[in-house]
N, CA, C and O of each residue as an XYZ file, in Angstrom:
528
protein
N     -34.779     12.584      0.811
C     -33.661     13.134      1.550
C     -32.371     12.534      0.987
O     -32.374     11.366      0.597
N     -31.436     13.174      0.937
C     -30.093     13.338      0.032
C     -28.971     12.925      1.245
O     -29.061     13.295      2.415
N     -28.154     12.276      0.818
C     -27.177     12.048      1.841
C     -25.548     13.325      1.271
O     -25.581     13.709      0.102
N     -24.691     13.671      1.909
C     -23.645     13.336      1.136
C     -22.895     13.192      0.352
O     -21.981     13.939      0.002
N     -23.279     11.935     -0.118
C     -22.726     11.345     -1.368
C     -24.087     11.264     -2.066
O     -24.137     11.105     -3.286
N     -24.805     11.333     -1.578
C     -26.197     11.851     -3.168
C     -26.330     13.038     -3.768
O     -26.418     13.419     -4.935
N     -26.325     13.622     -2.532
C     -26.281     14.974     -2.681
C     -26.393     15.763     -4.514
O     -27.373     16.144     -5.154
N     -25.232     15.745     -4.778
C     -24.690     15.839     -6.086
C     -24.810     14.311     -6.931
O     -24.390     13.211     -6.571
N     -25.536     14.692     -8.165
C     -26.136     13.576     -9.006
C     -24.847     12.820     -9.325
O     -23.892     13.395     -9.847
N     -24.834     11.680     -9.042
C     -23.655     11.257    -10.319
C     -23.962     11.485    -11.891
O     -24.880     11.732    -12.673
N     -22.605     11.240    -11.825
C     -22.595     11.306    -13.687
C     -23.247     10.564    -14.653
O     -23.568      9.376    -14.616
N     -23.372     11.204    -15.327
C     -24.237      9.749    -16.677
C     -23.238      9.111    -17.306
O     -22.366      9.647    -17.990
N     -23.379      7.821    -17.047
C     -22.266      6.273    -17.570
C     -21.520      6.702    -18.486
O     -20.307      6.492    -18.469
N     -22.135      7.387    -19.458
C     -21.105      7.632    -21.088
C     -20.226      8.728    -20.594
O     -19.165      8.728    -21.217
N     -20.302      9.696    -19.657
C     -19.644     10.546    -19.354
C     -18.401      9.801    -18.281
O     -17.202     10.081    -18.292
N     -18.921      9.041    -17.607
C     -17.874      8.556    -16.407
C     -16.825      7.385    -17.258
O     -15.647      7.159    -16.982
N     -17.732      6.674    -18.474
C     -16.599      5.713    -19.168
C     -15.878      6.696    -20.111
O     -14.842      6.326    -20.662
N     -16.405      8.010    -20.338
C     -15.004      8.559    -21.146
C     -13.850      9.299    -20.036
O     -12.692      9.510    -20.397
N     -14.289      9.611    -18.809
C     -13.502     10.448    -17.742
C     -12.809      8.822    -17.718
O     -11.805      9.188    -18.329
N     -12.649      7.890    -17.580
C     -11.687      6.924    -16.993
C     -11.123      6.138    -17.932
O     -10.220      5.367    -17.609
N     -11.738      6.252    -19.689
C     -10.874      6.188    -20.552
C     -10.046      6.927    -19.808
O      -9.464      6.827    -18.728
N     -10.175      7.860    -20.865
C      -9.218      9.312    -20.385
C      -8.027      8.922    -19.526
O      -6.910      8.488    -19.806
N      -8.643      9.223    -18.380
C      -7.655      8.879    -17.225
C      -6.876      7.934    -17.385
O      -5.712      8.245    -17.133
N      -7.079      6.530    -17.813
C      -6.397      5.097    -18.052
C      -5.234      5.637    -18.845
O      -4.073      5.514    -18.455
N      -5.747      6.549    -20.543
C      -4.672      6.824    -21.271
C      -3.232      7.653    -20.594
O      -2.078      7.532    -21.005
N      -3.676      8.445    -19.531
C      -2.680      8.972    -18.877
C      -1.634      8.525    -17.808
O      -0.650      9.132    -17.383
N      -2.203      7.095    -17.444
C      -1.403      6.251    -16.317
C      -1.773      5.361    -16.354
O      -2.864      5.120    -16.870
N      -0.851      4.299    -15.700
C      -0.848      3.145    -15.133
C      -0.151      2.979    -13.982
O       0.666      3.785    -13.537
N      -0.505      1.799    -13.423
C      -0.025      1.792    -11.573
C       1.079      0.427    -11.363
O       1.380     -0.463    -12.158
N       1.291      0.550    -10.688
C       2.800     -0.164     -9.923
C       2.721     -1.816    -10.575
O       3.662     -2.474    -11.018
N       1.331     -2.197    -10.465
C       0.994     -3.914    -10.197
C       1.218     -3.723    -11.622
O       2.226     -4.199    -12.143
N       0.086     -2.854    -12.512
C       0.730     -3.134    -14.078
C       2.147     -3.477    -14.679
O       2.630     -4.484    -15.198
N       2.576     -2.289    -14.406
C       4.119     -2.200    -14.528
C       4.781     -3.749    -14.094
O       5.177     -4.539    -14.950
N       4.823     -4.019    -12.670
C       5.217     -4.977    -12.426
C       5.224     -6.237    -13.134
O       6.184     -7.006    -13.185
N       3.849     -6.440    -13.793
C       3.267     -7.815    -14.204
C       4.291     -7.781    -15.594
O       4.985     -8.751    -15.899
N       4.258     -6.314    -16.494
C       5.330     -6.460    -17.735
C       6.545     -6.845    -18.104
O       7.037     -7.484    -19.035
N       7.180     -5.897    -16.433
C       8.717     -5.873    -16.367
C       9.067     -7.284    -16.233
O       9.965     -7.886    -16.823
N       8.013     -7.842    -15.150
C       8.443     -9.191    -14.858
C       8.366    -10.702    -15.818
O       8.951    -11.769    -15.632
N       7.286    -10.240    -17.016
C       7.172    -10.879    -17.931
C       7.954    -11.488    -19.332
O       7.830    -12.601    -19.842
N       8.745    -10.414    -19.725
C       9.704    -10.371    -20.762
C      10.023     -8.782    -21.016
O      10.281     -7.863    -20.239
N       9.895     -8.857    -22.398
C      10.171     -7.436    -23.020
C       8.945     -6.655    -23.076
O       7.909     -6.781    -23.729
N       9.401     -5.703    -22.099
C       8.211     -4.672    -22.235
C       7.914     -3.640    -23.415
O       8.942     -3.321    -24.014
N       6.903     -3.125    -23.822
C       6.172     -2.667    -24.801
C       6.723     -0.658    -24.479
O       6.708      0.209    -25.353
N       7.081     -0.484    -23.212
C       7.444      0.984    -22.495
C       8.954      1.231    -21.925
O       9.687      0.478    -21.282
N       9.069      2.016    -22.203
C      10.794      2.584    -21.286
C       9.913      2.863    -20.095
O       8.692      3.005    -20.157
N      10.814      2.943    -18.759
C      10.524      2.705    -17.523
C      11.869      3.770    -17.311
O      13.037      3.560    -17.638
N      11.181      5.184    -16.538
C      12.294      6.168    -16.323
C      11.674      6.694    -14.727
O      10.724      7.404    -14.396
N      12.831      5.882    -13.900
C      12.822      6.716    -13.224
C      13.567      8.422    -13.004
O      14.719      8.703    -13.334
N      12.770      9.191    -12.501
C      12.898     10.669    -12.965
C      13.769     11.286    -11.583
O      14.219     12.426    -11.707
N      13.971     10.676    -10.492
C      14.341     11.080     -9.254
C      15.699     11.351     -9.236
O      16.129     11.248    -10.385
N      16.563     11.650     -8.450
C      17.894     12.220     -8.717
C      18.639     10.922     -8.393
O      18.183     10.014     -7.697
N      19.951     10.947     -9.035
C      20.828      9.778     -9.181
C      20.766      8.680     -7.538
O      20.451      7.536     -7.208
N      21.444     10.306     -6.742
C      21.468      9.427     -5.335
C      20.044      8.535     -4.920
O      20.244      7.428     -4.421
N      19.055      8.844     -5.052
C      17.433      8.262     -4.455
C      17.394      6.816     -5.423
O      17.104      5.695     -5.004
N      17.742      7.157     -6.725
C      17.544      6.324     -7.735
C      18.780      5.191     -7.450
O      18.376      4.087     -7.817
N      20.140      5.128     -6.917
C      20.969      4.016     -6.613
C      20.551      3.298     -4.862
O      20.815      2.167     -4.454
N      19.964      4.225     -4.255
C      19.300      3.570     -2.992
C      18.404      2.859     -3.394
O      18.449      1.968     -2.545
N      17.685      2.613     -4.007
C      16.426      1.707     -4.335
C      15.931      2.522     -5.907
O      15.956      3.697     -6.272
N      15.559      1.426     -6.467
C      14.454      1.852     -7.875
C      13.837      0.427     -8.356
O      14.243     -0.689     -8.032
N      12.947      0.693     -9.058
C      12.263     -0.431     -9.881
C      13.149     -1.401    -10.638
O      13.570     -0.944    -11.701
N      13.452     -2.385    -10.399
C      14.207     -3.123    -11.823
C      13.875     -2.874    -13.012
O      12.705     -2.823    -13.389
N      14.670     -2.729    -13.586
C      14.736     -2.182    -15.503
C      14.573     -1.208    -15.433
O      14.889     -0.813    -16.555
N      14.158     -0.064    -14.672
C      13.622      1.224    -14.727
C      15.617      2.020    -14.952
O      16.737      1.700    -14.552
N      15.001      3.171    -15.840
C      16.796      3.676    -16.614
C      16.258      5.184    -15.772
O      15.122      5.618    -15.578
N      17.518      5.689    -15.421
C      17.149      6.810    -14.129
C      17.623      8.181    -15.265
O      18.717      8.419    -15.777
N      16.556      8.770    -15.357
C      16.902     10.546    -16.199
C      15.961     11.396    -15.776
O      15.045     11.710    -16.536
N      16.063     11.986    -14.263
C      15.997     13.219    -13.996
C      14.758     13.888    -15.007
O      14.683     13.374    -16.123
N      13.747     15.042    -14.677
C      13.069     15.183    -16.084
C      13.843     16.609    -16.754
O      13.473     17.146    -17.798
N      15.085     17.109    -15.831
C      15.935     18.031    -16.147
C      16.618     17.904    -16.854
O      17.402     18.736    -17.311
N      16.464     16.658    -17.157
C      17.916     15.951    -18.722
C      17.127     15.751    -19.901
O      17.491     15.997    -21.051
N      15.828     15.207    -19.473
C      15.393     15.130    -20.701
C      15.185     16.637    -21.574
O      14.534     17.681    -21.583
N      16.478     15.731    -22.422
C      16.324     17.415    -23.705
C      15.702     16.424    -25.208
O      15.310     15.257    -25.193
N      15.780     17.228    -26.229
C      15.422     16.679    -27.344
C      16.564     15.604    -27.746
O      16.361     14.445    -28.106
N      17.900     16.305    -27.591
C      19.087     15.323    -27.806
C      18.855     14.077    -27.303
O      18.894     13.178    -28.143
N      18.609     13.738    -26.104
C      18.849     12.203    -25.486
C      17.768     12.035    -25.414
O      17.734     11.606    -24.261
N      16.665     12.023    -25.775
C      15.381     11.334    -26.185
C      15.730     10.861    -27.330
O      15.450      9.668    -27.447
N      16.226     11.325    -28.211
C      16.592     10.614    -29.709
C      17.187      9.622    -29.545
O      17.272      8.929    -30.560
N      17.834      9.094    -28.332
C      18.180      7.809    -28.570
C      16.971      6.591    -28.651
O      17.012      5.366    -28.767
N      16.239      7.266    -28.567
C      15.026      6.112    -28.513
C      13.775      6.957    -30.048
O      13.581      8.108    -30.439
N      13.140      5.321    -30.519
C      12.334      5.836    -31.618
C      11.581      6.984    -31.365
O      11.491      7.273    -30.172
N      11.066      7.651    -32.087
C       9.934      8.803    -31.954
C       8.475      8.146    -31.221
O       7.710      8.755    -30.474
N       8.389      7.047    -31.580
C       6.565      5.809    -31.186
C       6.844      5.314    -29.643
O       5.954      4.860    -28.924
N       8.427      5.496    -29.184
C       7.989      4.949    -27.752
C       7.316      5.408    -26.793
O       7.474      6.599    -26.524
N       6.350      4.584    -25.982
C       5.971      5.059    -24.896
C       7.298      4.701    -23.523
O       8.178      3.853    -23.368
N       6.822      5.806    -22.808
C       7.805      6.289    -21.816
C       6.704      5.961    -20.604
O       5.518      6.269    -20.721
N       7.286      5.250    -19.346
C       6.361      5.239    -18.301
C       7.328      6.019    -16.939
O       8.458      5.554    -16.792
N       7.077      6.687    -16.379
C       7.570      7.687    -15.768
C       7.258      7.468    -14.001
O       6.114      7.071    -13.778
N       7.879      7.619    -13.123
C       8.166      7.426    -11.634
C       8.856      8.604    -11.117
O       9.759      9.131    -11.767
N       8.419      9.112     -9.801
C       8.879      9.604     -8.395
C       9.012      8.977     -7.402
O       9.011      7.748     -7.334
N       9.143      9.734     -6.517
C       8.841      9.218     -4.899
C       7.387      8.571     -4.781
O       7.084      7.380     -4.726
N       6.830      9.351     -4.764
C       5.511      8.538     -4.469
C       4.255     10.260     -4.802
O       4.535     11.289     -5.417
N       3.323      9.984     -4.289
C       2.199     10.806     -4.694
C       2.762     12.470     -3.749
O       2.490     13.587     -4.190
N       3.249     12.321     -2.945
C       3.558     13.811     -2.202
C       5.054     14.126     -3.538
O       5.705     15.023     -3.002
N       5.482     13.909     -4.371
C       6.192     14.257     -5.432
C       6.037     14.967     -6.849
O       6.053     14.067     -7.688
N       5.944     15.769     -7.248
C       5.616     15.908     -8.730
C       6.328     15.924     -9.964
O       6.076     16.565    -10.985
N       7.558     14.867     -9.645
C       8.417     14.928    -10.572
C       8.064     14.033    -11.663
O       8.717     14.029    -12.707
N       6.855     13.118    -11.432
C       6.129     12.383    -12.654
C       5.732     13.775    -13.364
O       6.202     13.957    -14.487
N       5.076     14.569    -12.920
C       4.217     15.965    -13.471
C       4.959     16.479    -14.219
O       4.742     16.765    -15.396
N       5.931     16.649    -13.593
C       7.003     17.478    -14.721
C       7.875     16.822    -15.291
O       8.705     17.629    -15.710
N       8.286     15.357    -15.659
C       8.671     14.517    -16.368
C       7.884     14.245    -17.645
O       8.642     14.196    -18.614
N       6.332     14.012    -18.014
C       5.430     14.145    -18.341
C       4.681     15.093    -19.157
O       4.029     14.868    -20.177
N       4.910     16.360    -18.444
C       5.039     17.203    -19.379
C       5.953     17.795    -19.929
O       5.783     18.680    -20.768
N       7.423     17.243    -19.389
C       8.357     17.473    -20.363
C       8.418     16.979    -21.594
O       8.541     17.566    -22.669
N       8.307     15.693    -21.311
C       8.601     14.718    -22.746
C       6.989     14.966    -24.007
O       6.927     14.799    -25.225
N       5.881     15.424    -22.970
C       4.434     15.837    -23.734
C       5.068     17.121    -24.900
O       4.821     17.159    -26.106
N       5.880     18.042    -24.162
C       6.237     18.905    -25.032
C       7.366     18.673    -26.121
O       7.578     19.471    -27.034
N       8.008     17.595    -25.942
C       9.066     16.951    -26.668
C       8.295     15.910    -28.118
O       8.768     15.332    -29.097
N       7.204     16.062    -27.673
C       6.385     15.303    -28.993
C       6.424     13.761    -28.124
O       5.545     13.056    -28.619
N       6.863     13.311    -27.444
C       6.847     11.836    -26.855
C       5.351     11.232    -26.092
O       4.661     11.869    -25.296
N       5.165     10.206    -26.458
C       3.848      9.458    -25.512
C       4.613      8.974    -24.152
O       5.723      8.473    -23.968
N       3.372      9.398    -23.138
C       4.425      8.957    -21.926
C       2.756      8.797    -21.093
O       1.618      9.215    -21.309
N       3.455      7.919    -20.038
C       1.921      8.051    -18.950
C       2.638      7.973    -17.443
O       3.864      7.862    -17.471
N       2.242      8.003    -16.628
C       2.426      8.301    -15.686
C       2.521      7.265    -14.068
O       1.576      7.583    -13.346
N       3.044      6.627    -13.689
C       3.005      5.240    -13.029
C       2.878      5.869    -11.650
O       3.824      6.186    -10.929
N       1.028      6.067    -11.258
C       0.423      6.275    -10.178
C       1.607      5.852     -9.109
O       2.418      5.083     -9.624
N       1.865      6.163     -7.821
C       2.361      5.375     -6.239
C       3.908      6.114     -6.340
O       4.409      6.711     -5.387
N       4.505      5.975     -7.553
C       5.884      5.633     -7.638
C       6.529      4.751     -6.726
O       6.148      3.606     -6.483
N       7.477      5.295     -6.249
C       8.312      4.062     -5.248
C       7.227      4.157     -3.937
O       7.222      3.124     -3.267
N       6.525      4.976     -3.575
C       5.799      4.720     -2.632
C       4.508      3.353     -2.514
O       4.200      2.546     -1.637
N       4.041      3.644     -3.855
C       3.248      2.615     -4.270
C       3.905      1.061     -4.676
O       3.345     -0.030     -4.576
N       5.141      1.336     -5.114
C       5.950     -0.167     -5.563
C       6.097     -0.985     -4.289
O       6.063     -2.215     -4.236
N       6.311      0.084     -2.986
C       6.641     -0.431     -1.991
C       5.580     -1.408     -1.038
O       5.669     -2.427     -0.352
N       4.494     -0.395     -1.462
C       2.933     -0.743     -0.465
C       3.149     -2.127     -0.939
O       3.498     -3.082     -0.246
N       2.841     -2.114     -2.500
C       2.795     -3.595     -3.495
C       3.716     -5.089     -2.650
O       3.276     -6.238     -2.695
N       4.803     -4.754     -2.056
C       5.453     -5.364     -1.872
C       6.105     -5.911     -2.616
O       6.278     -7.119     -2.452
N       6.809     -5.131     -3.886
C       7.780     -5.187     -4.617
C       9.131     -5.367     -4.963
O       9.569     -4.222     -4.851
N       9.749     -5.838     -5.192
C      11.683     -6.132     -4.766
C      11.816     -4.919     -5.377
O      10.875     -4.468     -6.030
N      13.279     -4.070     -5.214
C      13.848     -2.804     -5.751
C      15.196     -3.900     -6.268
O      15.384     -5.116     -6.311
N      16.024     -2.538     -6.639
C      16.954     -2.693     -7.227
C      17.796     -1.483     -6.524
O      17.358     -0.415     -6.098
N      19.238     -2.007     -6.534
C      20.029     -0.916     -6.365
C      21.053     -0.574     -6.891
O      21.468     -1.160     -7.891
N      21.827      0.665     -6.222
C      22.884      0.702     -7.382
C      22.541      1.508     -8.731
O      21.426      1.773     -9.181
N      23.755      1.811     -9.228
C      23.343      2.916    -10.365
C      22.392      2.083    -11.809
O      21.999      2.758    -12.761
């Protein structure tokens, strides 16, 4: 007898360690982020994507605020072609990581996606920043 959660077989290991590769390559979460920013020089640009006003009420420290409506090809060039870009919203009811993400995906840029956004920085118990 099957419960549930038996119901449906799980996956076979080689299949579930490439689904969370995978997944890993596409994001990282708040505590990561945190542990970098707070470390020295980080290895990622840190963009928050939310609109100016949300972004001077509170944002991540170091995080540089561009809308994913700005990102054009022009002002991405200020940065090398090899950077990775780590990208923020509001939090998970938002999809402006989604479409930040696949903006810059179509711009030729590596970017991943920072699970929670400010919702998650917050749970963390994280300091913000304010101001433009």
């Amino acid at each position: 007898m099957s419960s549930l959660v038996s119901e449906i077989p799980a996956a076979d290991p080689a299949l579930v360690g490439a689904h969370y590769a995978a997944r890993l390559s596409f994001e990282t979460d708040c505590w990561d982020v945190h542990e970098v920013m707070s470390g020295g020089e980080p290895d990622f640009v840190l963009l928050d994507v939310r609109g100016p006003k949300l972004f001077e009420k509170a944002h991540v420290p170091g995080a540089i605020n561009l809308p994913h409506g700005k990102m054009t090809e022009r002002k991405m060039a200020e940065w090398s072609a090899d950077t990775l870009f780590v990208v923020y919203c509001a939090g998970p009811h938002c999809n402006g990581t989604d479409r930040a993400a696949l903006r810059l995906s179509r711009l030729g840029r590596r970017v991943k996606v920072m699970i929670g956004g400010m919702t998650g920085w917050a749970d963390e118990g994280f300091e913000v920043a304010t101001g433009p």
